[in-house]
Structures are given as structure tokens and as C-alpha cells.
C-alpha positions as CSV (number, residue, x, y, z in Angstrom):
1,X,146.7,100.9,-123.9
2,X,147.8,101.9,-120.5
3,X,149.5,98.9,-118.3
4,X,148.3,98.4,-114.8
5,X,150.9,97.3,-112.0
6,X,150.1,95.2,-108.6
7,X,151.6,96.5,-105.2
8,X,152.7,92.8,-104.2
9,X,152.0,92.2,-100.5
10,X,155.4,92.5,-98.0
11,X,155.0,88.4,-97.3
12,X,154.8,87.8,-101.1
13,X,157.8,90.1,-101.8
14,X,160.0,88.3,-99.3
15,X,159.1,85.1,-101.0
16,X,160.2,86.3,-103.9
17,X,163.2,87.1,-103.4
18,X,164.4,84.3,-101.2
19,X,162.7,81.4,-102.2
20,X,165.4,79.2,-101.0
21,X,164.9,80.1,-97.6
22,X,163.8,76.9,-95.3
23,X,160.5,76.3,-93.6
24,X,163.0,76.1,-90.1
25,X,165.1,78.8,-90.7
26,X,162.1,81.0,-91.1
27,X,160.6,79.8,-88.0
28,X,163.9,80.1,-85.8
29,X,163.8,84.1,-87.2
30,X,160.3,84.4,-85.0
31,X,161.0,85.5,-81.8
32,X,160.3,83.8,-78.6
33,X,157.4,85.1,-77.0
34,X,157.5,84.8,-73.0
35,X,154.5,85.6,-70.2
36,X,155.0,86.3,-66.7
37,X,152.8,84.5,-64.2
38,X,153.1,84.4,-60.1
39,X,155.1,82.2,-59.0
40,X,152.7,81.1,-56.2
41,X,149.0,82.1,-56.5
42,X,146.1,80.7,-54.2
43,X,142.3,81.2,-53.6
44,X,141.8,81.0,-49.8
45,X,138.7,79.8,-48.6
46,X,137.2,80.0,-44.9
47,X,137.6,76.8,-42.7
48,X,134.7,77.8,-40.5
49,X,130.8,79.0,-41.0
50,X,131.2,82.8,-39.9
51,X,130.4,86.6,-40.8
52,X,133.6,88.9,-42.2
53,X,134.2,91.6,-40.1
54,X,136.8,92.9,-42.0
55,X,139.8,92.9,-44.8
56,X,143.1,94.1,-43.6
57,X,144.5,94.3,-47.3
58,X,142.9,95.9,-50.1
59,X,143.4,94.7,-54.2
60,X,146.9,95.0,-54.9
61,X,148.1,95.7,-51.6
62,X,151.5,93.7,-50.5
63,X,151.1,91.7,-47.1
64,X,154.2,89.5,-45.3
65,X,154.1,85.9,-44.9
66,X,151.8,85.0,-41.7
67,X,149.9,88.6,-41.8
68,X,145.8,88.3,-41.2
69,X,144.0,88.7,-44.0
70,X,140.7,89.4,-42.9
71,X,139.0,88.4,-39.1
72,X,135.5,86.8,-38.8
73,X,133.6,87.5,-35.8
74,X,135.1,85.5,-32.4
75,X,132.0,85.8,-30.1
76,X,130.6,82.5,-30.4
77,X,134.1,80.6,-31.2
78,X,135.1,82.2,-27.8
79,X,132.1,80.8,-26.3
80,X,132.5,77.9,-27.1
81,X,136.5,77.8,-26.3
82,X,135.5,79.1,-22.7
83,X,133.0,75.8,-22.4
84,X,135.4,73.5,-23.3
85,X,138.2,74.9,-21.3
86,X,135.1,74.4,-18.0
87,X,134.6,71.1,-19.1
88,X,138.2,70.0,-19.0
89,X,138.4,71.7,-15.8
90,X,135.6,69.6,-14.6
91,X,137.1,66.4,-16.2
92,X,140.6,67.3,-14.1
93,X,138.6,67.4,-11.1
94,X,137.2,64.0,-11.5
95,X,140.1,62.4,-12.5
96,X,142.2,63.9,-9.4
97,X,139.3,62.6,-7.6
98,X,138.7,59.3,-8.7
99,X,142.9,58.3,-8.7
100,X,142.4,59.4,-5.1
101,X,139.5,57.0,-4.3
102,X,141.4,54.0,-5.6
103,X,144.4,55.2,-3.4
104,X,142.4,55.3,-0.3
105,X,140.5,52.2,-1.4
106,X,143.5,49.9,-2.1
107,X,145.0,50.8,1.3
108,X,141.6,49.5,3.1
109,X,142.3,46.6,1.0
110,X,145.3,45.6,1.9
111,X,144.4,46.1,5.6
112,X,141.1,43.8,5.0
113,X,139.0,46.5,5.5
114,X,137.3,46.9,2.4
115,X,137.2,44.2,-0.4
116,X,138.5,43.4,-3.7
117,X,135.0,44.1,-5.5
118,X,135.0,47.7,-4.8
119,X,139.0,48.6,-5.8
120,X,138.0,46.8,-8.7
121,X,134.9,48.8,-9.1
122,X,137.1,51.9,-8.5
123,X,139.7,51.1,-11.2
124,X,137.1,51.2,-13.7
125,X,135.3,54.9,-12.2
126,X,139.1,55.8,-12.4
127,X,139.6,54.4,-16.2
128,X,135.8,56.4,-16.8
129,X,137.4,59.6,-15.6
130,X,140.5,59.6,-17.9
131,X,138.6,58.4,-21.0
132,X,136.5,61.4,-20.3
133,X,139.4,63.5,-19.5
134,X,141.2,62.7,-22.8
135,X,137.6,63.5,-24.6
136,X,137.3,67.0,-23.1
137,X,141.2,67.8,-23.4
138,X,140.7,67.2,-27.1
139,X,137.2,69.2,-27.3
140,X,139.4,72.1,-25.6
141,X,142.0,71.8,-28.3
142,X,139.5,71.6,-31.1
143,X,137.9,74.9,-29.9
144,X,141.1,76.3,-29.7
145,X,141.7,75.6,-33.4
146,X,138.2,76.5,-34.4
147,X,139.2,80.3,-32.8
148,X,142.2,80.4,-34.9
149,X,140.4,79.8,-37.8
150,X,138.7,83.5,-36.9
151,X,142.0,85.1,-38.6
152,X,143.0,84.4,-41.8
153,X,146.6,84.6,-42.3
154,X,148.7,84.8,-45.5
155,X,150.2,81.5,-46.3
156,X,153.2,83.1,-48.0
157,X,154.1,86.9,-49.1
158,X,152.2,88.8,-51.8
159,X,149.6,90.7,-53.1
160,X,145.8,90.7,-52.8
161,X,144.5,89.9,-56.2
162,X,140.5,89.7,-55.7
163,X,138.6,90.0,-53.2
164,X,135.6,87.1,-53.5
165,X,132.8,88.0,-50.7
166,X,131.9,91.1,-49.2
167,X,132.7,92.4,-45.7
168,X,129.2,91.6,-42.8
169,X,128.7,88.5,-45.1
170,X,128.0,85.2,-43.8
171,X,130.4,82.4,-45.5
172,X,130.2,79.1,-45.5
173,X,133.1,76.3,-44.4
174,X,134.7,75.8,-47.2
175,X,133.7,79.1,-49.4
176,X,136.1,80.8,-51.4
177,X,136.9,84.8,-50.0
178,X,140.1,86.3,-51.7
179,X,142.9,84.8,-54.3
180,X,146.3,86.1,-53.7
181,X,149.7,85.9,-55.5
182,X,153.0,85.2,-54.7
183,X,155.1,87.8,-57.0
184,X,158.1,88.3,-55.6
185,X,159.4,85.5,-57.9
186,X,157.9,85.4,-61.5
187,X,157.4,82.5,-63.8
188,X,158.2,83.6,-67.5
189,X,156.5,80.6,-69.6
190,X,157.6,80.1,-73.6
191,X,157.7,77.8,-76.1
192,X,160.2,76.9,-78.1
193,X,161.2,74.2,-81.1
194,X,161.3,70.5,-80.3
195,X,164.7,70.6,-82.2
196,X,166.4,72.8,-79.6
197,X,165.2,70.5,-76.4
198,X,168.6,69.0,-76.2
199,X,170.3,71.9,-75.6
200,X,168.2,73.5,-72.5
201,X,169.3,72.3,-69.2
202,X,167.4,73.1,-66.1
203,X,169.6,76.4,-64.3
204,X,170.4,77.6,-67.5
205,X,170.3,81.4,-67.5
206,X,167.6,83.1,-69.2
207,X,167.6,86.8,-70.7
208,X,164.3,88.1,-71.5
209,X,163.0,91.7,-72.8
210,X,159.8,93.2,-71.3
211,X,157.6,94.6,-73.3
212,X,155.9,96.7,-71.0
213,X,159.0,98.4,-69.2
214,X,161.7,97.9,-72.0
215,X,164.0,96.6,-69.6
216,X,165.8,92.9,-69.6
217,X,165.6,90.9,-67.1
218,X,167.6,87.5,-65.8
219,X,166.3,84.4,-64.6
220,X,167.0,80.3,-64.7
221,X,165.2,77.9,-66.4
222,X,163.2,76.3,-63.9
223,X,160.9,73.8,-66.0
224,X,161.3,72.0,-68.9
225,X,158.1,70.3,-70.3
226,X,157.6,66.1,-69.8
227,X,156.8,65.7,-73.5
228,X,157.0,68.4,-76.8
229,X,153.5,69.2,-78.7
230,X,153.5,67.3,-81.4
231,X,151.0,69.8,-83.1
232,X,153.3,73.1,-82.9
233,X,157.0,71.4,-82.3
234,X,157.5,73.2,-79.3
235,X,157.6,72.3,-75.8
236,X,157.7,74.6,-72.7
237,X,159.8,76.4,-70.4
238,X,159.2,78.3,-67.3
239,X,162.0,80.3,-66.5
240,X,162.2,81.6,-62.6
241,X,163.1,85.6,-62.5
242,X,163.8,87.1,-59.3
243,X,161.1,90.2,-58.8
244,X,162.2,91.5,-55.1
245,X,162.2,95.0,-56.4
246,X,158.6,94.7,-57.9
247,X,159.7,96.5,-61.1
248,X,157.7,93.8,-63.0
249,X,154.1,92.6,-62.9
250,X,152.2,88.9,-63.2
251,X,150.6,89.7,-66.7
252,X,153.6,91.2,-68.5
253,X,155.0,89.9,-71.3
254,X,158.2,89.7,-73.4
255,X,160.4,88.0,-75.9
256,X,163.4,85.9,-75.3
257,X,166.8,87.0,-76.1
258,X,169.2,84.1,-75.0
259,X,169.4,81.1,-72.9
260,X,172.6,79.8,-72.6
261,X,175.5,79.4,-70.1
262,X,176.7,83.3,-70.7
263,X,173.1,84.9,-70.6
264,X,173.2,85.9,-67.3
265,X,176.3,87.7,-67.7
């Protein structure tokens, strides 16, 4: 009779011959994965009801801090700016006007030639016209800040990631239009045992390597987590990795190599 033999499976093998090996050890010999997010990311919305005349950055294209985004159409902000700015003009006028009255008018007074009633009556048309002054000085500066919202500029420097709403749509105050992303800094997020949470430090240096580029790149820890998940035993760091050269992309991933006080060297 002819003996049949079983190809073990690699996992049962390994068990086999090292059955003394600890639960921890065996976890410690998994490595570290690591995932790079933006540092900074954002989904702008419009501050004003308007139609999108155009994007000035396409998906993926880099922009500088305080670039416009995208314009809405100015005609009727503009309009609205210009009546203001008559309205104040108006409210000047009056005001010029009415301090001048109660000039004139407490001058007659003194020389009994016009009585008390009527500079009293022209301290309040004088009171009127800066109250109304004040109002229309602040309409002005409203419409002035409703024109800049016309332009949508970049809050910090980045890339386009989506673009939410078409260009000639209306949007609404308060409607999202593009998301953005602040890669020129990288967050690299891990986990790693409870057990080793005394030993990470915030500025510790990091040494990570991509899987994507096969490079290794250096960075701090940034984060530590408030509290360890008590389901995995881990708890997690972000480490921050400087990106200025754009070699690496939000998305990436790798696996950690070192952190100690002689991995960035």
C-alpha cells in the first residue's frame, strides 16, 4: 500500500519548528505599515449666491498661498458697491451740513438771536446725520467685502484635488466648489504596540520606506495618540515629512524602518 504525504502550509511549518516563539515577538516581526495623508486639506465653499465664471487651476495643478481659485461674476456686487459708496457720499453731505447748521445756530444763540429750542432741535438733526452716516459707512464696507468674495483665493499652497460644481453654474452661499490639499508637508500615520508608547517622544525622528518610489524618507513624530486601542494594542502616530520637492504623493504608503534619536541620521 502506497503512503500518501501532506504539503503542510508555510504558516503551519513555521509553527512547527518554533513553537516556542512568543505571541509578542511574532507580532514585533510585522512591519509597521505607514500612509501618507496632506498635511492640510480643505473643501472651500462660496460665501456668496453667484454664477462661476471660471477655474484658474485645473485637478492636480499646484497654486501659491493667496492665488484666486476661481472668479464669480462682479456685475451686480459692483452695483451694489457703487450704491453704497453714493449713499455714503450723500450721508457725508448731510453730516457736513447739519455740523454746520448747529455752528451757525449756536452763534445766533449766544447773540439772542435765535433760541435754545431750535440748537437743541439741531443737535439732534446733527446726531440723525451721523447715526446715518455710520449706517451707510458700514453698508459701503459690507459691499466691499461682498465684492471680494467674487475671487476665491487659496487659503494656503497646494494642489487642486476635485473640482465640486461646474463652471456658468449658479452656487449657493455656503455651497461646496473644490477641495484642495496642502502637500508640501505629508502626514505619515501608523500604528504601533501599546508596549512601545513609552519610548516615542514627540520630535523623534522617523525613517520610513515608500512603497511606491522605493526611496526612504525622514520626518518627526508629530502626534502621538491621547489613548492606545484597547482592541489592537496599538495607538497612533503621525509623523510630519517634509515634501518641498513633491517626490511623494498624499495616498502613498510605506513601512517604518526606525524611530529613534539616530534615525534621521
Amino acid at each position: 500500500m502506497r503512503k500518501r504525504f501532506r504539503i503542510l502550509p508555510a504558516a503551519l511549518c513555521l509553527a512547527a519548528l518554533w513553537p516556542a516563539l512568543a505571541a509578542d515577538d511574532a507580532y514585533r516581526a510585522l512591519p509597521v505599515k505607514a500612509v501618507l495623508f496632506p498635511m492640510r486639506e480643505a473643501v472651500l465653499s462660496s460665501r456668496i449666491d453667484g454664477v462661476i465664471i471660471r477655474y484658474r487651476f485645473a485637478p492636480g495643478e499646484r497654486f501659491k498661498e493667496g492665488e484666486p481659485l476661481l472668479e464669480l461674476d462682479r456685475q451686480e456686487r459692483e452695483n451694489q458697491f457703487k450704491r453704497a459708496a453714493a449713499a455714503l457720499k450723500e450721508g457725508r453731505g448731510n453730516l457736513d451740513f447739519a455740523r454746520k447748521q448747529l455752528e451757525d445756530f449756536s452763534v445766533l444763540f449766544k447773540e439772542s438771536l435765535q433760541s435754545e429750542l431750535e440748537v437743541k432741535r439741531k443737535e439732534l438733526e446733527l446726531q440723525i446725520a451721523e447715526s446715518r452716516f455710520d449706517t451707510a459707512e458700514a453698508e459701503r464696507d459690507n459691499a466691499a467685502l461682498q465684492l471680494t468674495y467674487c475671487t476665491l483665493k487659496a487659503p494656503f499652497a497646494g494642489r487642486v484635488e476635485k473640482i465640486l460644481t461646474r463652471e456658468f453654474e449658479t452656487v449657493r452661499n455656503g455651497q461646496p466648489i473644490l477641495s484642495i490639499i496642502d502637500d508640501n508637508r505629508l502626514l505619515a500615520v501608523m500604528h504601533l504596540p501599546s508596549a512601545d508608547l513609552p519610548k516615542i517622544g514627540l520630535g523623534d525622528p522617523v525613517r520610513l520606506r515608500i512603497n511606491e518610489t522605493g526611496t526612504v524618507a525622514s520626518g518627526v513624530v508629530h502626534e502621538i495618540a491621547a489613548r492606545a486601542d484597547h482592541r489592537s494594542e496599538t495607538f497612533e502616530i503621525k509623523a510630519l515629512i517634509d515634501n518641498a520637492d513633491h517626490i511623494l504623493t498624499a495616498g502613498m504608503s510605506g513601512v517604518l524602518q526606525e524611530i529613534s534619536k539616530d534615525a534621521g541620521k
